[in-house]
C-alpha positions in Angstrom: -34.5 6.1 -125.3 -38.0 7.9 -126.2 -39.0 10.6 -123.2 -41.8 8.2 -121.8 -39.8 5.9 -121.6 -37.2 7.8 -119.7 -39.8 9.4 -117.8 -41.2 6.6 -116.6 -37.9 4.4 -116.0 -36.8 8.3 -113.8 -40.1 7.7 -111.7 -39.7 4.1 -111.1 -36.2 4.5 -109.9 -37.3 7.6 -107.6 -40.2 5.6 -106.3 -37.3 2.3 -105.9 -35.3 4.3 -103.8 -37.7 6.5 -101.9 -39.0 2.9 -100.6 -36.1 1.8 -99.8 -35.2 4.9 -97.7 -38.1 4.9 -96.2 -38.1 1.3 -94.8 -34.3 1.7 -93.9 -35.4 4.9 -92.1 -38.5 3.1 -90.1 -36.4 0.3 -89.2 -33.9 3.1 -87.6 -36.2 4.5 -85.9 -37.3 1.5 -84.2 -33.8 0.7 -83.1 -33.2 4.2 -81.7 -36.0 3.9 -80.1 -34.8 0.8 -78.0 -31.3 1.6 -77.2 -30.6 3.1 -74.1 -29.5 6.8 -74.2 -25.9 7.3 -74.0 -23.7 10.3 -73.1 -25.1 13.7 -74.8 -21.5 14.1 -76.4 -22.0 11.0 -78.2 -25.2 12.6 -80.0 -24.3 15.3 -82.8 -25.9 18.7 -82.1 -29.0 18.2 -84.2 -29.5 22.3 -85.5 -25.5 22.3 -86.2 -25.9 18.7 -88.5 -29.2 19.8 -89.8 -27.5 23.3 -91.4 -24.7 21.4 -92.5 -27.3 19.1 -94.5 -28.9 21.7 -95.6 -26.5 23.6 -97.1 -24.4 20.6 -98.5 -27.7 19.9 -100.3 -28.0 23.2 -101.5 -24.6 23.5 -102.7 -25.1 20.7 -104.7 -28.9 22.0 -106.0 -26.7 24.5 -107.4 -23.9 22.8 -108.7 -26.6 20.0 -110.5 -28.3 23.6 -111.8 -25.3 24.8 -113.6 -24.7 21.4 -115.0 -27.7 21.4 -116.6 -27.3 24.8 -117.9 -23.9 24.0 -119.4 -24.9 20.7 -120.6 -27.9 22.5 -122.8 -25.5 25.2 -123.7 -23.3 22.5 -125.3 -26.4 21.2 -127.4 -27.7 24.2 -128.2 -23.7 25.3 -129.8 -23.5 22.1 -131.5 -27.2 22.3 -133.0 -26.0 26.1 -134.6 -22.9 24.1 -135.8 -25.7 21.5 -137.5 -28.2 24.2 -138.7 -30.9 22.7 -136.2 -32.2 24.4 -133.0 -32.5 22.9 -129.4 -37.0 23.0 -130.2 -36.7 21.2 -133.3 -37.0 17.2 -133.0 
């Protein structure tokens, strides 16, 4: 697949989704909004979740980072193996 292309198929599918969260998420918060408030133990601590999120999502910033960095790595050895270099098309 030529980089546009992938590029632009990447964008699509970001814009797709980020739609779709964002009417699931309007929809939510219309629902919450009518439902009678129930017991405070019912409701997770919102700091506490919110941290958690946070650093789940940075955990796996990190573990998509090092990926990456591997995944190049294992081009760039087989490209010396080829006699070509990772900037050469």
């Amino acid at each position: 697949m030529a980089p546009d292309l992938l590029t632009t198929a990447n964008q699509s599918t970001v814009k797709v989704v980020s739609f779709a969260q964002d009417q699931v998420l309007r929809v939510y918060k219309t629902f919450a909004s009518k439902v009678p408030a129930g017991p405070s133990w019912l409701a997770p601590a919102r700091e506490r979740s919110q941290k958690t999120i946070e650093q789940a999502f940075t955990f796996q910033t990190q573990l998509l980072e090092s990926s990456k960095a591997f995944t190049i790595g294992l081009i760039d050895a087989g490209a010396r193996t080829s006699g070509t270099t990772s900037t050469e098309k």
